[in-house]
N, C-alpha and C positions, 0 to 999 in steps of 0.2 A: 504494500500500500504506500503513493507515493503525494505528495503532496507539492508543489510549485508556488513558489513563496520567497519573501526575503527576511534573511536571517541575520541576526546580531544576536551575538553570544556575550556574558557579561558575567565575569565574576564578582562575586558580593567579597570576595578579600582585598579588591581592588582600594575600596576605601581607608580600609586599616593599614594599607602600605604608602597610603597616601598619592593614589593614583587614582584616573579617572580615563573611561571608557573614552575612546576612540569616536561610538557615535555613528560607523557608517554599518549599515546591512547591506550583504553584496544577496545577488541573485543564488539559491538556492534550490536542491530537491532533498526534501528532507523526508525518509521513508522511515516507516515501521519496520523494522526487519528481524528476522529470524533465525537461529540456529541449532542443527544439532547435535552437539557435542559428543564425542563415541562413551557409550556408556552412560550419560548423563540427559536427563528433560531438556525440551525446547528450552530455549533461551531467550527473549525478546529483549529489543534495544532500538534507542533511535540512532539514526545514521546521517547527520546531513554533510552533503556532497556539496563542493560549487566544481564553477568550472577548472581550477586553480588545481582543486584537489577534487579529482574524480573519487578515488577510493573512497572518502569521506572520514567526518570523526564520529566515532560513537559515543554514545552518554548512554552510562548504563548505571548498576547498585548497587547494592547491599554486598560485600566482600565477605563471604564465608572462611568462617576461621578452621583451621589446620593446625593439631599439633602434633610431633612425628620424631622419628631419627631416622635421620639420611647420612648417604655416606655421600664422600665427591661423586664420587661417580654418578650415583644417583640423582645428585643437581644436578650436574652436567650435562644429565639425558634426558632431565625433565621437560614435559612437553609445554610445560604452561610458564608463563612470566612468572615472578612472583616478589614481594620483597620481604625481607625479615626481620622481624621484630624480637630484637635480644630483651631479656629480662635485665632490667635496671643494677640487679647486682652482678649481671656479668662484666656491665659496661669497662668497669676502671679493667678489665682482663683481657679486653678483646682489641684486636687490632683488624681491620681490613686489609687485605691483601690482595691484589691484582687491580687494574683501571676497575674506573666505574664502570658497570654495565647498564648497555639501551635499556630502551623499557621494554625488552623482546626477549630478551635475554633475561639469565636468574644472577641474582645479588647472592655472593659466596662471602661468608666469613669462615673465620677460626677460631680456636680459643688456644694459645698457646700451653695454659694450664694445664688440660683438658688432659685426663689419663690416658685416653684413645685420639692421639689426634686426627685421627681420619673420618672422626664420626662428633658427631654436634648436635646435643639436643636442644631446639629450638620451637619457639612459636613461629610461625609460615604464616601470612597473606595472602594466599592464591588471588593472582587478577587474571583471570582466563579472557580470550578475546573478547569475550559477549557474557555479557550478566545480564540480568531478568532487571524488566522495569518494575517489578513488584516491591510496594511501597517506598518507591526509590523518589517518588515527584512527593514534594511537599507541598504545591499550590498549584490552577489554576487560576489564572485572569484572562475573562470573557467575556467582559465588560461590552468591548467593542466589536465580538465577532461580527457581527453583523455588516460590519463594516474591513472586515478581514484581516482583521488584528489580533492576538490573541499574543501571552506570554504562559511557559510552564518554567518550573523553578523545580529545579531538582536537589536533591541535599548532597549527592554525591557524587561527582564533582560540585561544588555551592556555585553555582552557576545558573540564570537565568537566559530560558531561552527565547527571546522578543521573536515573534512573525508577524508579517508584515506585506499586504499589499497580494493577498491572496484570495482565490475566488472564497466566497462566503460561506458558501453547502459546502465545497471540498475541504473548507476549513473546521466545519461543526464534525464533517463525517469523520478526519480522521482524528478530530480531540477525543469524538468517544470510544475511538481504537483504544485510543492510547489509556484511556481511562482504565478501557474494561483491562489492559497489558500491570496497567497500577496497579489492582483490584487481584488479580492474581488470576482472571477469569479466564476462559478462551476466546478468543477474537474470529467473529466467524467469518470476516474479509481475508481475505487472500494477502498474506503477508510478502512482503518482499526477502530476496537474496540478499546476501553481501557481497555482492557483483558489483564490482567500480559500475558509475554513471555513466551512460554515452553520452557524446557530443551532441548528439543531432537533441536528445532531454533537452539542453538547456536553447536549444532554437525556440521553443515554446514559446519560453520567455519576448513574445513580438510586441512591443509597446507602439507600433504606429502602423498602422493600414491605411490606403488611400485606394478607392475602387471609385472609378470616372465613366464605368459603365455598367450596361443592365445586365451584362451576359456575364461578369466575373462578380456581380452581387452575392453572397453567399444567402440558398436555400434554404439548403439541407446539413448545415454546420451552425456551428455558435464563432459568434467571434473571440474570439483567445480572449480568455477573462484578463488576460494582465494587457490588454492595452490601456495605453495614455493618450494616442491621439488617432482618433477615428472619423474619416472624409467620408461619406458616401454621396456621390456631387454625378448628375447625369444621369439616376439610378429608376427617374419616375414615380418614386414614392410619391402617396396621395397620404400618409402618415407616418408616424413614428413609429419604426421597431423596439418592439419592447424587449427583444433581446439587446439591444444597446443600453436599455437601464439597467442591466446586470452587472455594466462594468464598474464598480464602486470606483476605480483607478484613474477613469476618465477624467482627463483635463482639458482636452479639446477635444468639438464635436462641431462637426463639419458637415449638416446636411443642405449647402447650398446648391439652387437649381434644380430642384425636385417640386411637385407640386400638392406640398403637405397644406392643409389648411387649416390643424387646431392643434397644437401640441398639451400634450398630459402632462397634466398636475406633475407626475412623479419624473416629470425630470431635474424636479428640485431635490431626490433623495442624492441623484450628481453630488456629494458633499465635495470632493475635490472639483468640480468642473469650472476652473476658470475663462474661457475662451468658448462661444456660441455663437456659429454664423449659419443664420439663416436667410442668408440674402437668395433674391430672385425664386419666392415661393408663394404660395396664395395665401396667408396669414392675414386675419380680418382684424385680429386682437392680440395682444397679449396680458395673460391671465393673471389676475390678483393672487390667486395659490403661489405662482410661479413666484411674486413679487415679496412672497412672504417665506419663501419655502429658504431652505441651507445656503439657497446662491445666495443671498444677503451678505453673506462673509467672505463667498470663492469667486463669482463672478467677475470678472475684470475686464472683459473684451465682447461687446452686443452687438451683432451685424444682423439687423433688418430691414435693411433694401431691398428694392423693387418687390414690395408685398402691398396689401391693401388694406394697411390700418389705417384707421381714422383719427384716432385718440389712442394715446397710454393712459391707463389708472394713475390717481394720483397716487396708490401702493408703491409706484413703478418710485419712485424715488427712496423708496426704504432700498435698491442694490447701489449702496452705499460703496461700493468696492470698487464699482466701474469708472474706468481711466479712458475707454475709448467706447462711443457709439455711435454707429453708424445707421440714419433713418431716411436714405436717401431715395426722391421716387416711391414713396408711399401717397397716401391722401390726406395725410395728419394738415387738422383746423386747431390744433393748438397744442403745445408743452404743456407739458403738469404743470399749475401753478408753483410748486414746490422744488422743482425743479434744482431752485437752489440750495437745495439740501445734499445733491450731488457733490461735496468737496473735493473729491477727487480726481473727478472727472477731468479729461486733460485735453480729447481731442472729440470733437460733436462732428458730426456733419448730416443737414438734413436736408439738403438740395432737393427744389423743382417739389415742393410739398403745394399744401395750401393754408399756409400760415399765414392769417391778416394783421397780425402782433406778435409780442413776445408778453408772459408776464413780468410784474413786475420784480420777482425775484432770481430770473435771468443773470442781473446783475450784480450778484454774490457769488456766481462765477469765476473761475482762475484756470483759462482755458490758454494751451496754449496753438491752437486749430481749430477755427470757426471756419466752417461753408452753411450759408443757410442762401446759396443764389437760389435765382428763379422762384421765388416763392411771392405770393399777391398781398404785399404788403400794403394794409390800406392807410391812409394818410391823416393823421392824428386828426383828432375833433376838437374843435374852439371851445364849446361848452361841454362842461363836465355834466357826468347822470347822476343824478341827488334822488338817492333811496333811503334816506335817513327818515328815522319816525321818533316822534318823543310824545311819553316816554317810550324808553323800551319795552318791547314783549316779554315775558317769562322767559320764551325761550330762547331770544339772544341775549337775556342777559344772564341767564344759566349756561349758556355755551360759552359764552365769554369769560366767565369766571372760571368753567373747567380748564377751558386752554390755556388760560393764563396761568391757573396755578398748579397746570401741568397733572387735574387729579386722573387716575389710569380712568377709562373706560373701554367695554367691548360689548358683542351681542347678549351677554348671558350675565350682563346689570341691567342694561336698557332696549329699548326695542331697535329693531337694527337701519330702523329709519332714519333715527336719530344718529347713530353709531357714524353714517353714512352723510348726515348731514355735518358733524363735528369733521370729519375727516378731509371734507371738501370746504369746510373755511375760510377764507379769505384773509390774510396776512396785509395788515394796517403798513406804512413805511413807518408808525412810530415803532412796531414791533407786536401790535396786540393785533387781536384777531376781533373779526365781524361773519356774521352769517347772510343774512340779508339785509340789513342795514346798512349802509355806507350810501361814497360819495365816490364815481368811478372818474379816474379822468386818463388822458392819455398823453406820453410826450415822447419824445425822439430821443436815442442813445445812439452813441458812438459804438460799435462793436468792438474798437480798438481799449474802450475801456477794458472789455471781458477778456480778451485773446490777444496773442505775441501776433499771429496770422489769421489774416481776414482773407476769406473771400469776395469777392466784391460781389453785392447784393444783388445788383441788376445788369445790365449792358453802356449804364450811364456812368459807370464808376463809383457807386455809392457805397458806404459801410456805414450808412447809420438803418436805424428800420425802428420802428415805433415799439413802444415798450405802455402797458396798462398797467395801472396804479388803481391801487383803492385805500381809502380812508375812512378809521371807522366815526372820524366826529369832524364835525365844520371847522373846530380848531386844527386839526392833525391837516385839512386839506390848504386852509391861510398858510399854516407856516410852511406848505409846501407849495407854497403859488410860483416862488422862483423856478423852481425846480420842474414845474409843469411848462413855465415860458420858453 
């Protein structure tokens, strides 16, 4: 039973020498494996191999104790390693003689005292190739299988063994190998040899496929659980394969030029997937799950070009992570108001839309790549829109006290009308929020304030484009009259 996987080995003495792990896991096949010793029960032991070292290292147990009189000769022909353990009152008598011996070889003393010197009674350590994994693991951590992570800790060698970045079933299947191998029980999978690893094992290990056509798509296979970057671009997909959501590993995902038109929620379980280009597909929307799901923390790079959105959710501004998006050649009528909650955003581009503004918080941007041409920027309005009522309503002025002082809410305190109306609020320039109340007005920005490079707007050579504002009180919009002229 074999397992593909990356392995880092760590010993726990490393701290008391005052040393510190290394850190890197190389590529691994780490098997169950078995032996049978002449005269002696199976034996089970793990064995992980890289490519470095085919043969692999084993971790095995419990060292069964031996005590005996041998003569030389008898060490000498002995078939197993072993090493010896003198009784403390032989010590000040005993001298070693001959080089150290490998760990393949038998450790030979003397006792010069000794009435017979040919012969030595001693305590023995037998360390045979393969010892039994019974009660040799001290812990399981499987916190994260799920996610194809898991550590065993063995007491003998004290060493832990991290894995890492391995399919998630094949990870659960073979912990409970190994479990029932602890247990003392019988393992009723097919154990492996202690046959060195071939080469062609670690090809597995494929972390990037790019298929550009419909005829090398794979049918009848799964894609190699350990990819990181997967293209499928040309292939006519009208959807998402859900065997692509299998790959916890994935970091780029590549289905542009296909004609998918709704992607699943679960491809936010992706927890590594930085990188998603779905340019030139028929996408109408993208999905508030999506905007809530793991990408929040991985996503880094958006390509939704040439699709047929209209609008992002203002959810769309919780992927916090994103440094580059591309919204070019869709039918987007406007950005998230929120928009500028993106910090780290670095490079936008949303050419040839049908944007007739930008909001007003646009301009809390730190971009260093603006293109928004061709887009039907309409041309600011003299008179400002006055929605303001006094007094206020209940329920803007209980929404505006939530937002302000930031108390949580979700569907399951309030009804999710509301939930929906707080979310879509309207950000004052003093900093406070209104709902429907305010005072809208509209002025013209420089895009050179937002970005190092501008595209130029139109064919006239412009880089400014209208920017809406809203105010939640007649004060907030006075002291912003400059600012609107």
């Amino acid at each position: 039973m074999r397992l593909h996987c990356e392995v880092e080995v760590v010993s726990r003495r490393l701290p008391a020498l005052g040393l510190r792990s290394r850190g890197r896991a190389v590529r691994a096949v780490l098997s169950l494996c078995q032996r049978e010793p002449r005269g002696g029960p199976p034996r089970v032991g793990l064995l992980v191999a890289t490519l470095r070292d085919k043969r692999g290292t084993r971790y095995e147990a419990h060292l069964p104790l031996f005590t005996g009189s041998f003569s030389h000769s008898e060490l000498l022909s002995a078939p197993h390693s072993c090493r010896v353990l003198l009784p403390s009152r032989l010590c000040t008598h005993c001298s070693l003689i001959g080089r150290p011996s490998p760990p393949s070889s038998t450790s030979i003393f003397t006792c010069p005292t000794s009435p017979n010197p040919s012969v030595l009674t001693f305590q023995v350590t037998f360390v045979p190739p393969d010892q039994q994994l019974k009660e040799n693991i001290e812990q399981f951590f499987t916190k994260f299988v799920d996610e194809g992570r898991a550590t065993v800790r063995l007491k003998e060698p004290p060493v832990d063994i991290y894995l890492s970045k391995a399919n998630s079933s094949s990870l659960k299947g073979f912990l409970s190998a190994v479990r029932l191998a602890h247990r003392g029980c019988k393992v009723e999978t097919s154990l492996s040899t202690l046959t060195p690893v071939k080469t062609s094992e670690f090809e597995k290990f494929k972390t990037k496929m790019v298929i550009t056509s419909k005829k090398d798509y794979p049918l009848s296979k799964n894609f190699p659980y350990s990819l990181e970057h997967l293209q499928t671009s040309y292939c006519g997909l009208v959807r998402v394969d859900m065997r692509m959501l299998c790959l916890k590993n994935l970091r780029k995902l590549d289905l542009s030029h296909n004609h998918i038109k709704k992607l699943p929620a679960t491809i936010g379980d992706l927890i590594h997937l930085q990188e998603l280009n779905l340019n030139d597909n028929h996408l109408e929307s993208f999905s508030v799950a999506l905007c809530q799901s793991t990408l929040q923390k991985s996503l880094r790079s958006l390509d939704l070009s040439k699709n047929k959105i209209k609008a992002l959710p203002v959810q769309f501004c919780q992927l916090r992570e994103l440094t580059d998006l591309k919204l070019d050649d869709n039918e987007l009528i406007r950005f998230p108001f929120k928009i500028g909650q993106l910090t780290n955003l670095r490079f936008l581009s949303a050419a040839r839309n049908k944007l007739p503004f930008l909001p007003s918080e646009f301009k809390n941007l730190s971009l260093e790549y603006l293109d928004l041409f061709g887009n039907t920027f309409e041309q600011p309005e003299v008179l400002p829109v006055i929605m303001l009522q006094t007094p206020l309503t209940l329920l803007e002025s209980s929404a505006r006290t939530i937002l302000y002082n930031r108390i949580p809410y979700s569907s399951h305190i309030i009804p999710f009308h509301l939930c929906r109306d707080l979310d879509t609020a309207k950000t004052c320039v003093c900093g406070r929020f209104c709902l429907s109340c305010f005072i809208q007005g509209t002025s013209t920005m420089n895009l050179h304030s937002v970005a190092h490079t501008v595209v130029l707007v139109d064919n006239m050579g412009g880089t400014e484009a209208p920017v809406i504002s809203y105010f939640c009180s007649l004060a907030c919009y006075v002291n912003s009259c400059d600012m609107l002229k």
